[in-house]
N, C-alpha and C positions, 0 to 999 in steps of 0.2 A: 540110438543115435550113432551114427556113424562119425570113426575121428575127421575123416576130409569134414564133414557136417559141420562139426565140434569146431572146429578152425575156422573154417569159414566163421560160423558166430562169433566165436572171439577176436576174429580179425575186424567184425562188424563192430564190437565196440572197443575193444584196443586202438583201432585205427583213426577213430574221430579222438577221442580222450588226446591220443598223442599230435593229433592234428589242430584241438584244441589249445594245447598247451604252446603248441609249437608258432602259432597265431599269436594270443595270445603274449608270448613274450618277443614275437617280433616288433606287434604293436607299441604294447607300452613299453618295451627296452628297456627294464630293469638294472640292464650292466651299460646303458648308453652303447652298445654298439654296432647296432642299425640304423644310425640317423638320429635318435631320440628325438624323432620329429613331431610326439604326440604333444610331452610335455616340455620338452626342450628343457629338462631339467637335470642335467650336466653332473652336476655336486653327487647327485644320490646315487649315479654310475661309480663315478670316480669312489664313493666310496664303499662299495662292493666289491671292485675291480679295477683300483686307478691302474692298473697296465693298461689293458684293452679300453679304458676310457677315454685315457689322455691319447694314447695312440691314434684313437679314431677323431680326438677332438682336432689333434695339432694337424691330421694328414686332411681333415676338412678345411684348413686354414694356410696352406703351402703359401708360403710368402709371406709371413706376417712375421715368423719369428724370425731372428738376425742370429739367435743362440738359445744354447740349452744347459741345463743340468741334468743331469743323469745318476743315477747311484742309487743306493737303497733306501731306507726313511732318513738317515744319518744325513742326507741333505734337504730334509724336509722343512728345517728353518734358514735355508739360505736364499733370500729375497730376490725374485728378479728385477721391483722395482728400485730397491740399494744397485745392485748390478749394472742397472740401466745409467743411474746416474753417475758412477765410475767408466763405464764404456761407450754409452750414448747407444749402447745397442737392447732392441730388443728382447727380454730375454721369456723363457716357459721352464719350470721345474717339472721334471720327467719322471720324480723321484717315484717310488713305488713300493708296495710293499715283499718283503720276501725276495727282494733282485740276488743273486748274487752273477759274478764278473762272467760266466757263459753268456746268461739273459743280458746283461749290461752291454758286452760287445757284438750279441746281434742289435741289439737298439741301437747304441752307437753306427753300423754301420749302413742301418736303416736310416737314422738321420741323416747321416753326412749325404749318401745317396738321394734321397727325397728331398731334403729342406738347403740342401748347400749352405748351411751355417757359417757364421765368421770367427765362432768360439764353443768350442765346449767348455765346463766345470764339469772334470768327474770326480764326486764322494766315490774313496776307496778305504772304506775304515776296514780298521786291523782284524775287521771280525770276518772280513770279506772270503779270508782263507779259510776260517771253517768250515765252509762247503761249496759244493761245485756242480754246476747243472742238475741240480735235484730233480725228481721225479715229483710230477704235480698232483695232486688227486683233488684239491679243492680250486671250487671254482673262482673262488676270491683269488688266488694267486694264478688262476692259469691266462696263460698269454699267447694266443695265435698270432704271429705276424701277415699271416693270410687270411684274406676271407672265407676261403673252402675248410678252414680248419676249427669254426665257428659254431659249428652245429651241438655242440656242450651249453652255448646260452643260447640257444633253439627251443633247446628239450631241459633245463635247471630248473628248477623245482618252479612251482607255482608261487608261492609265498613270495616271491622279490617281486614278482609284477603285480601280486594283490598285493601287500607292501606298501608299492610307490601307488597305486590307486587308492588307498585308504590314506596316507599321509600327506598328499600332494592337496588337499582343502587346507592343511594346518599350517601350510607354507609361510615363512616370516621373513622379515627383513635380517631378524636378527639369527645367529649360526643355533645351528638345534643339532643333537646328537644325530640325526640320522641324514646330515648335512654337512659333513666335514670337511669340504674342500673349497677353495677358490677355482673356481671353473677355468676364469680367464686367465689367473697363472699359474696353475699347476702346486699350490699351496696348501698346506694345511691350512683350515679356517681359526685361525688360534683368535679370533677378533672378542671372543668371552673372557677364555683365558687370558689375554694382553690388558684388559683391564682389570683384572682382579688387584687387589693390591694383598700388598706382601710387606712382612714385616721382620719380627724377629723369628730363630729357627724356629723354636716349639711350638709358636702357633701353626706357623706353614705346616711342621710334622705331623699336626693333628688333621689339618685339612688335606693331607696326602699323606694317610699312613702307607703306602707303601714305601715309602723313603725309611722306614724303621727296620732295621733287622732285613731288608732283600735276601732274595735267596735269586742267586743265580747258576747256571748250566756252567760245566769246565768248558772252555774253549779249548778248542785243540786245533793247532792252523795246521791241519794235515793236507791245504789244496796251495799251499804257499808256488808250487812248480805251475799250476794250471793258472791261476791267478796273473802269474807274473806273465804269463805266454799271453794271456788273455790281453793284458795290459799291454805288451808292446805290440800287437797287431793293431790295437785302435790308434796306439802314439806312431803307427807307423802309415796307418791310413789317414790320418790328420795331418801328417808333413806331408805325404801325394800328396794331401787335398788343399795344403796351404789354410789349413784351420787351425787357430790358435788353442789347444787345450791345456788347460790349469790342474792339476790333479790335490787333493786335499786328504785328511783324515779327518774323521769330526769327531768334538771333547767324547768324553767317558767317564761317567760317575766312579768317582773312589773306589764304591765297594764293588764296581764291575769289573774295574780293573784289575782285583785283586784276582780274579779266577784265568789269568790267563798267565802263559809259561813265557816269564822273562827271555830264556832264550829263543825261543820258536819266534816271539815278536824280534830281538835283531835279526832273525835270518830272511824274515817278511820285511822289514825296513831296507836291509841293503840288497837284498833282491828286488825292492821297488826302486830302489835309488838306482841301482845298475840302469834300469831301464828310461828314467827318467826324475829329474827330482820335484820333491812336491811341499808343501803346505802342512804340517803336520800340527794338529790342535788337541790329540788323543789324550794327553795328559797335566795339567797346569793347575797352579791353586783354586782354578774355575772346577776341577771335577770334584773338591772336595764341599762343595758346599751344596745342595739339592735345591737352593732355591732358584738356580742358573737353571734347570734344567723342570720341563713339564713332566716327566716319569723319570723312571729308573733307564730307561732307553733314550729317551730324545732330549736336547736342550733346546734353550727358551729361543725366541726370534731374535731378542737382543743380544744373546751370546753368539747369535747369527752375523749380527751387522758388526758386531765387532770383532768376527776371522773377516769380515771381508775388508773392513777398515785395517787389522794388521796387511793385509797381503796388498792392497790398495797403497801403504802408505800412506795416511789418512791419521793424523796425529790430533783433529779438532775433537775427538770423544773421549771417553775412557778405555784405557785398553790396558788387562793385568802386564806388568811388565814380563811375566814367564810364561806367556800364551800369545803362543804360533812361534813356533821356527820354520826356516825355508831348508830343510834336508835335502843334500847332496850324498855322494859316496862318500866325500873326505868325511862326515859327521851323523852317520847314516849309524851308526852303531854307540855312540855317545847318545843321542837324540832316542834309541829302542831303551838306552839304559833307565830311564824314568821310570819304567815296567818291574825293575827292583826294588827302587826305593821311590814307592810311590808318596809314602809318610813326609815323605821328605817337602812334599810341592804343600804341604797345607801351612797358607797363612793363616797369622793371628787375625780374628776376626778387626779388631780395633785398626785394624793395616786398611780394610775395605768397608767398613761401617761405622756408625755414628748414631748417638740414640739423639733425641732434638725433641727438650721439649715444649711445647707450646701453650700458651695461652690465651682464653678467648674472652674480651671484652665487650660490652653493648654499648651504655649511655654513660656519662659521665655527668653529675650533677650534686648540687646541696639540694634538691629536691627530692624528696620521698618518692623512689619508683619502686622495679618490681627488686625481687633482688640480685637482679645480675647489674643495679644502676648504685653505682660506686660514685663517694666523691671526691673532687678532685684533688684535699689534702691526701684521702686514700690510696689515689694514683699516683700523683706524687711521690710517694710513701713506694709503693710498688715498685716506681723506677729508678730511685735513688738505693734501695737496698739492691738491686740487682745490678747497679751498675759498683756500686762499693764493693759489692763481692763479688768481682771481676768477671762479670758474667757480660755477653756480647748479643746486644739483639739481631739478627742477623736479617739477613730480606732472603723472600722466598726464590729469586735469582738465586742466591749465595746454595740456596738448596737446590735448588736447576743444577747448577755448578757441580757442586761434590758430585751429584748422583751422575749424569752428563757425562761431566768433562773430568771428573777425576780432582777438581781442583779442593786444595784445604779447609777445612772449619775452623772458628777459633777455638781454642780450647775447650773452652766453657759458652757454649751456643743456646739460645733459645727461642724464640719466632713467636713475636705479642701482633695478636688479630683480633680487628674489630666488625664486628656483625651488622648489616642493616644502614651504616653511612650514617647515622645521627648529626648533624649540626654542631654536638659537643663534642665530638672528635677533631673538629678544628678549632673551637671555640678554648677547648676545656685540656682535651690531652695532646694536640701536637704542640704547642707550645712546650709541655715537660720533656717532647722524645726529644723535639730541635735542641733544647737546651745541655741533655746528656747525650747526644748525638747516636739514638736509638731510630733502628727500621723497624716498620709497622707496616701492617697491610689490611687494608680497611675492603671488605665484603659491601657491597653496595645493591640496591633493589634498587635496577633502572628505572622502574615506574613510577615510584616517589622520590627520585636522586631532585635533589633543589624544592622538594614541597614539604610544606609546615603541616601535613594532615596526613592520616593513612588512606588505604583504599577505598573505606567507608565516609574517608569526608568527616571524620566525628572530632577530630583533632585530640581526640585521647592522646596521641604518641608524640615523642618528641620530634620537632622540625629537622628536617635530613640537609646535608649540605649537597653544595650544586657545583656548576663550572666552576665558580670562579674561584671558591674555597680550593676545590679539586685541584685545578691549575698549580695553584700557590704551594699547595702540599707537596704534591708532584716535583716542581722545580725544585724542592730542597736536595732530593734527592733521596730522601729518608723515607717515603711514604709512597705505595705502591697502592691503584685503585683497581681493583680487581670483582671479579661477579658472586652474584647471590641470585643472577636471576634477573631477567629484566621485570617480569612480572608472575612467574609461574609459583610462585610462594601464597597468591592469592588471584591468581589471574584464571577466566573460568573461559572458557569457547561461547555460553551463555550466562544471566544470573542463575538459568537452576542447573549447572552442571560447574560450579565454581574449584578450581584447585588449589590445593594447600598444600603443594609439592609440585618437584618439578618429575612426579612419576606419571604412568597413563592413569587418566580419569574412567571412576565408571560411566561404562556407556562409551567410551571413546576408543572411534578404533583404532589399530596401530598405524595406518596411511595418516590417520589426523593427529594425532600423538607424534609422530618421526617431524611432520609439519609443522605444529606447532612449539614443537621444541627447538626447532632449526630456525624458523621465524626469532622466537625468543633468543637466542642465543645470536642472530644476528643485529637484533635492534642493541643489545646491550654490546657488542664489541664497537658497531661503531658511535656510542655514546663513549665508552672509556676511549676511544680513538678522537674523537672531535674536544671531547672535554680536557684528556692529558696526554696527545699523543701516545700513549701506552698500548699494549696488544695483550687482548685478550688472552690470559693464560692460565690462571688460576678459578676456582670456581669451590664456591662454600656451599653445598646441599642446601637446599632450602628445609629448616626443620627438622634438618639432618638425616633425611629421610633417603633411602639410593636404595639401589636396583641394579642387576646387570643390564640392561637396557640402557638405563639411561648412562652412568658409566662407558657403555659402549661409543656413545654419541660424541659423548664428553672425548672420547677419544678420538675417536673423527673429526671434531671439529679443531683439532690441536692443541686441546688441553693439556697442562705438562702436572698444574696440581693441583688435587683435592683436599674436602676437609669435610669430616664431618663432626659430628657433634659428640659423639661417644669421647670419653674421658680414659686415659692410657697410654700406652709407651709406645714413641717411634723409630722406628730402625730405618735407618737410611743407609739403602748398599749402594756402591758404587755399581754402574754398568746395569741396573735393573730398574726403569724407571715404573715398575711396576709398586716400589719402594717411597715413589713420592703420590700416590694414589690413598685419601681417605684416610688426611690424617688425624689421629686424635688431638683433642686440645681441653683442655682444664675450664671449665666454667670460673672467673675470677670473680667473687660474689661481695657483697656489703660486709661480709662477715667477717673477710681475709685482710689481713693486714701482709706488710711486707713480710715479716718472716715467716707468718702462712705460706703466702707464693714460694719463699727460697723452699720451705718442706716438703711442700709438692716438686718442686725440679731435683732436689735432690735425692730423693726416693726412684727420681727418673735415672738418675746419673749417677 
């Protein structure tokens, strides 16, 4: 055989193969940057390639945004919808991964050019000097700003477009690992992680051992000159262009901080400040704690909304008093000095947390029930030692509050909850709180709220109170009526698919499930709304039974707090409403007497 021969063949099937491939990932668009007109599924680009993703999403939509964010992940919790409602302007997070300030001020100058923005935010964390127009070799970070220079996800491997054809049937409502973005604003999908709940450290530490011991790279800011040149050409194209740019630092874990050289970071600060002054968040009692924060790299969305509330001037939430300064020249070298004595920024944890402990009640009667049905000399008994020994029943507002707004607990705190709405909780125990002038908060099943029978009709259970008890309660001021569920504790789509939680049913699929739970959770707010004026906020598992799904819901639908039935210690942080999610509570049984109850809180406390 001849080599011309030889060639020819091999061009015969080399040349389909790569013509195949090159098909092939123009169709499915694995990295979204053809249209992704197959599956128009946005997220799965963005997270292979959010440069070339979002680039191609936002240039499909010329006109819609007002403003941007720009920077490396380090602005990947800063919200465009908080944004919107401090400026009224539309905003899209750009952020990406692997940016540094080369790639960021051609972006920047592609915006300002294409979209004529009325604001930039650029995240410039201190790490940004470590390096400068890198050399790209993976495809996940590479980023053509022209279309001719694209033919890299032409010809990328085969597997992202089989990939997204094999995973694209498993498609859900709710965020999955190979789904990490908010399409429409350029987000991280943190909607799993936002509702997890969080507690004290060493549990967190165990469910993210990397917070243990990190092992981090030296930083060395050896691009500090390029950096800084980079930066005033965009601050200098933004005064041309009459665009308002905000420039920032974002927090930084304790032990990350510790690898970087005290002075290298003043000579990055006041050669940033020479150029323009900014927002600086790198260092405060927020990076010494890791539950602020979803890795050793990024912090949480709420440590988000609160640099935006400091720099906003926005005093209704919580905000650490030594997190965000606004750095000029005059303070530009005080403000790097943190980088020394970083030991210095950790508060005592009792400064921003609160343990709170609670307990859970059912029926109250001299009638033999099960054993969580106490009587009422018992309860009696319960609320009078807790109120002798200086303890404060407090309402689940008061815990909105601290976690919130930052506002105080009383000393000696605890939070008594009653399950199911029984009848004898008006009849039998609000009578003892009005008297000691204790908050309660009573879990209610809208489906039997006012009837003498359970869902069976069999009148096994005791009679539940209704409007008008609720009303009365309510006006005192001490009693808060809050969900268990309008009916999904025992409520079924048929008799033979009945549920006994508010999780999906087998056999039910997740369209009918998202539906039905949103159904449910709407017949019960406007019951607690027509019954006691009150708004749905609180919500008790039915069963005590959760899920990230539902959780997730729970969160959508503006839930601020849960509970479930599991027995143990709550840690309430300030600024993490992650902290008021699924909290424990004591079963208070036939068997406990008052100084029972005080054993159990002080074991807590």
């Amino acid at each position: 055989m001849t080599a011309k021969r030889w060639f020819v063949m091999l061009g015969c099937i080399v040349i389909p193969i790569v013509a195949f491939i090159a098909a092939l990932n123009m169709i499915v668009d694995p990295f979204s940057v053809f249209g992704d007109r197959l599956y128009s599924w946005h997220s799965y680009g963005m997270t292979w390639n959010p440069k070339t993703a979002k680039f191609d999403y936002v240039n499909n939509r010329v006109g819609e945004f007002d403003a941007f964010i720009i920077g490396p992940s380090g602005a990947s919790s800063i919200s465009p919808a908080v944004l919107e409602e401090y400026t009224g302007l539309r905003w899209y997070n750009m952020f990406n991964y692997g940016a540094d300030m080369e790639y960021t001020k051609r972006l920047a100058e592609h915006i300002i050019k294409t979209h004529r923005p009325q604001q930039i935010l650029l995240c410039l964390p201190v790490i940004s000097a470590d390096a400068y127009d890198r050399i790209i070799t993976d495809i996940t970070y590479y980023q053509p700003l022209k279309m001719f220079w694209r033919s890299p996800f032409l010809f990328a491997d085969s597997w992202y477009a089989s990939r997204k054809i094999d995973l694209y049937p498993t498609l859900s409502y709710f965020q999955q690992p190979f789904d990490t973005f908010n399409s429409e604003t350029g987000e991280y999908n943190k909607s799993r992680r936002d509702a997890e709940s969080i507690s004290n450290t060493s549990d967190y530490l165990i469910a993210y051992p990397e917070f243990v011991d990190p092992w981090f790279a030296q930083v060395t800011l050896q691009y500090i000159d390029e950096c800084a040149s980079a930066l005033a050409e965009i601050v200098a194209l933004c005064e041309r262009s009459g665009i308002q740019l905000t420039i920032i630092t974002s927090p930084i874990l304790a032990d990350n901080a510790r690898v970087y050289d005290a002075r290298q970071a003043q000579v990055f600060y006041e050669r940033i400040a020479e150029i323009s002054e900014f927002w600086d968040f790198s260092l405060s009692s927020v990076s010494h704690d890791p539950r602020y924060f979803y890795d050793v790299t990024h912090f949480r969305n709420s440590v988000g909304d609160m640099m935006l509330a400091r720099m906003y001037g926005d005093n209704s939430g919580y905000i650490p008093e030594d997190f965000g300064i606004l750095v000029t020249r005059e303070n530009a070298a005080e403000a790097a000095a943190l980088f020394a004595r970083i030991d210095e920024l950790r508060a005592p944890e009792p400064r921003y947390t609160a343990q709170i402990p609670i307990l859970r009640y059912q029926h109250i009667s001299d009638e033999a029930g099960n054993s969580m049905t106490i009587t009422p000399s018992l309860f009696e008994d319960h609320i009078r030692m807790l109120h002798e020994t200086g303890y404060t029943a407090v309402s689940l507002t008061d815990l909105r509050d601290y976690v919130e707004k930052g506002f105080d607990l009383p000393e000696r705190p605890v939070v008594i909850t009653f399950d199911y709405g029984y009848l004898s909780v008006f009849t039998e125990a609000f009578p003892v709180l009005r008297q000691y002038g204790c908050n309660a908060s009573v879990f209610v099943t809208g489906a039997l709220f006012g009837n003498d029978s359970d869902f069976d009709g069999s009148g096994l259970f005791p009679p539940h109170f209704g409007t008008a008890e609720a009303t009365e309660m309510r006006r005192s001021g001490l009693i808060s009526i809050q969900s268990q569920s309008y009916g999904m504790n025992r409520a079924g789509r048929s008799d033979q698919a009945l549920r006994d939680n508010a999780l999906q049913a087998e056999g039910e699929s997740e369209e009918e499930y998202i539906l039905a739970f949103r159904n449910d959770f709407a017949l019960m707010a406007d019951l607690i709304r027509a019954s006691t004026g009150e708004e749905l906020f609180a919500f008790a598992y039915p069963n005590g039974l959760i899920d990230r799904n539902s959780a997730t819901l729970l969160r959508e639908e503006g839930v601020h707090v849960t509970f479930s039935t599991e027995a143990g210690i709550n840690t309430l942080i300030k600024g993490l409403p992650q902290s008021l999610y699924e909290l424990k509570r004591y079963d208070v049984t036939d068997m406990m007497t008052g100084s029972d109850v005080l054993r159990i809180i002080e074991v807590i406390q």
